[in-house]
N, C-alpha and C positions, 0 to 999 in steps of 0.2 A: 552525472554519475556515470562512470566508467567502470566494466567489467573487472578491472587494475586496484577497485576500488576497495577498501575493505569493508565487511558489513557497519562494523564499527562506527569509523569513519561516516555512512553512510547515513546510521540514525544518526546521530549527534547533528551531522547537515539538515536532517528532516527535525531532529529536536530544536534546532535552533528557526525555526520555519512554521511548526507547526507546534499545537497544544497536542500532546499528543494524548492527551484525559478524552477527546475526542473518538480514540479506540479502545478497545476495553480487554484488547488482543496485541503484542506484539509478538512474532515467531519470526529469528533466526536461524536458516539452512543453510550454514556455509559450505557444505556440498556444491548446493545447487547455487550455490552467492546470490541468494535472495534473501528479503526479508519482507516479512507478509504481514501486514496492516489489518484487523478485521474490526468493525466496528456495526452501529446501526446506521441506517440511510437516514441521513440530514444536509443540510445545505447544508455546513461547515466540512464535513466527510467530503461532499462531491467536490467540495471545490479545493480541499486536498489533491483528489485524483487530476482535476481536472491542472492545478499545477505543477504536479508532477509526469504532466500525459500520459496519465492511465485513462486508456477509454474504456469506460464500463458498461456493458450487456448485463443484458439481463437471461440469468441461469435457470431456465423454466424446470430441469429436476431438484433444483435446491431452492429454488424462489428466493437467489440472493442476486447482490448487481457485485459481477467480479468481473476483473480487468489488471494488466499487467502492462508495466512500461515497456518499452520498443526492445532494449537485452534483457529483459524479463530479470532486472535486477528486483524490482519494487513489485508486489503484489497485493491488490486492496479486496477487500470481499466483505461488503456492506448486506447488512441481514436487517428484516422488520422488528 
């Protein structure tokens, strides 16, 4: 995924890849040409990020695990 990308375009790539029933959150900011994934932490979630190389930390004021791709196109933010 390329910044050129449209967000569109973008799910429809990650629709065709992933369930996306897995999130229970999708938000589009074509501002910032992101789109932010929020879901609970599960092994199917992680291994979402971990295909799309989102590496996720863990956020000790939110106590969630969030992580953004390398042009901070894809944003995931896993909660208990």
């Amino acid at each position: 995924m390329t910044k050129e990308t449209s967000l569109v375009m973008k799910l429809e790539y990650i629709y065709e890849i992933v369930n996306l029933e897995t999130f229970y959150s999708i938000n589009c900011y074509p501002r910032r040409n992101e789109l932010t994934l929020q879901g609970e932490i599960s092994i199917a979630a992680v291994k979402v990020a971990k295909h799309f190389n989102v590496p996720l930390s863990y956020n000790e004021d939110t106590g969630n695990m969030v992580g953004e791709n390398e042009d901070g196109s894809l944003r995931i933010v896993l909660t208990d």
